[in-house]
N, C-alpha and C positions, 0 to 999 in steps of 0.2 A: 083388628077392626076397631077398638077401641081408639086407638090413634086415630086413626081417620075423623070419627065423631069427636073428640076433643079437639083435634086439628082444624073442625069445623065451626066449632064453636069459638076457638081461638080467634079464625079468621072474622067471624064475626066483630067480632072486639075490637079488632086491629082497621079492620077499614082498609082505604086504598091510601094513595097519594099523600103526602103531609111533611112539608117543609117549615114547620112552626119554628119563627126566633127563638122562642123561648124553650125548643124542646132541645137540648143537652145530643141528642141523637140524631140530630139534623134530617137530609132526607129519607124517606121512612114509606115503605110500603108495603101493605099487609104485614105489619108488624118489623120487616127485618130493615135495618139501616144500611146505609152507605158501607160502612165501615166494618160490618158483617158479612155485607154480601162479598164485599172483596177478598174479605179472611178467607170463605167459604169458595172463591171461584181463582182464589189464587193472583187475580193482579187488579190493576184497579178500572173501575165503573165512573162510567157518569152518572151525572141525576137523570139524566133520559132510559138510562139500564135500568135505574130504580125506578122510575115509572111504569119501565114495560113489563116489570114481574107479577106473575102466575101464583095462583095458590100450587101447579104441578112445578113451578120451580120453586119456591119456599120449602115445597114440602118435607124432600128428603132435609135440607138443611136440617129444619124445625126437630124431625125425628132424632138426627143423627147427634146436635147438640144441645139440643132442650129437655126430648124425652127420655132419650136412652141412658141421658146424665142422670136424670131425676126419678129414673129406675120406673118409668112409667107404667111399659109392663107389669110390672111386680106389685102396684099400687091397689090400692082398693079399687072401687068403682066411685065415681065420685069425686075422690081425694085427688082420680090421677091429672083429674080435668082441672080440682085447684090448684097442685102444684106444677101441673106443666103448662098453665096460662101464666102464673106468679111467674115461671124460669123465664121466659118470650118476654114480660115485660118489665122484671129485675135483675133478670139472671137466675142460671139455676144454683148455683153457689147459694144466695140468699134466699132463692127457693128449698132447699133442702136444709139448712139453715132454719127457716122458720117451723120446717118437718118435725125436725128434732128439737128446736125449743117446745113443741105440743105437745110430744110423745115425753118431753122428760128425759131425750138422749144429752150427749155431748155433743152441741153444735160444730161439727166443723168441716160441714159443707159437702159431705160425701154419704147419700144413702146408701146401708148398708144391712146386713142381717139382721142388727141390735136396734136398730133403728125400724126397721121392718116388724120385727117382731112387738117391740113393746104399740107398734102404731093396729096392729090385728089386735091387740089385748084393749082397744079401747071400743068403747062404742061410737059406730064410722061415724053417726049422725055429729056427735058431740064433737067429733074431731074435725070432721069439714068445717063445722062453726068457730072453734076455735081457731082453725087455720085463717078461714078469712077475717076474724077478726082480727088476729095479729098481722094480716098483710094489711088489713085498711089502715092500722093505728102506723105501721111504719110508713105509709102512703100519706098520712096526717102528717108526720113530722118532716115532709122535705121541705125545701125550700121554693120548687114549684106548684105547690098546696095550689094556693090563691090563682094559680092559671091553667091546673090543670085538675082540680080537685074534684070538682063537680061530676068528669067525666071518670074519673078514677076510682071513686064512690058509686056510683051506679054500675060498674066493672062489675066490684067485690058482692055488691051483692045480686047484681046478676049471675056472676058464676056462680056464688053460694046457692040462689034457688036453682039454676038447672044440674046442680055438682047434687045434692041433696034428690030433688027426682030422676038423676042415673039412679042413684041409691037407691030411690025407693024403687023403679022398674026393674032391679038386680034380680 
């Protein structure tokens, strides 16, 4: 059930349609690109495929290589919704990645026990916070800051306040 409501929230974020020059990711809707969707259906799409998607076709994707990557389940309440919107819009690699530089693990890209464990040993509040602030700051250093920044900053701390009242309704 949790998926579902973070998958809802995702959605939020992600929007429909968007073919921006400057987005790296090209055609893009509800969050999944061109180049994903194909990975995920095996051959290749037009941009009119990518138009016509469903949050009920995203969604197994979303689950299949976003959350289950990023040990969603297993996650706090709160947490699972920062780092499985960071996996959707960096990857979950750099999503679990930024897990384990909060908790003090060994980054290298795969939640795991140790990773789990030392991230229950914190207080959740303190660690949603630190988590989005470390996705904002790596979201400050790209190089489409200046075109897409604005939108990417009110993301972080949008997830931050509704990732924090999961928390608190837990």
């Amino acid at each position: 059930m949790r998926f579902d409501d973070c998958l809802k929230y995702v959605l939020h974020h992600e929007g429909g349609f968007v073919n921006h020059p400057k987005d790296p990711g090209g055609a893009t809707n509800l969050g999944c690109t061109k180049v994903v969707w194909e990975e995920w259906c095996g051959h290749p799409v037009t941009v009119d495929d990518i138009k016509a998607l469903t949050p009920e076709d995203v969604g197994p994707l979303y689950r299949s290589k976003y959350w289950d990557k990023v040990k969603g389940d297993q996650l706090p309440v709160g947490m699972d919704y920062c780092v499985f919107d960071t996996a959707i819009n960096s990857g979950p690699g750099r999503a679990a990645k930024f897990l384990q530089e909060v908790v003090g693990a060994v980054p290298d890209g795969a939640i795991g026990p140790k990773t789990l464990g030392m991230l229950n040993a914190l207080n959740p509040k303190d660690a949603i916070n630190a988590y989005c602030d470390k996705r904002l700051k790596f979201l400050q250093e790209l190089s489409t800051w200046d075109t897409f920044g604005k939108g990417w900053g009110r993301r972080v701390e949008d997830v931050r306040k509704t990732a924090l009242e999961m928390l608190e309704a837990s």
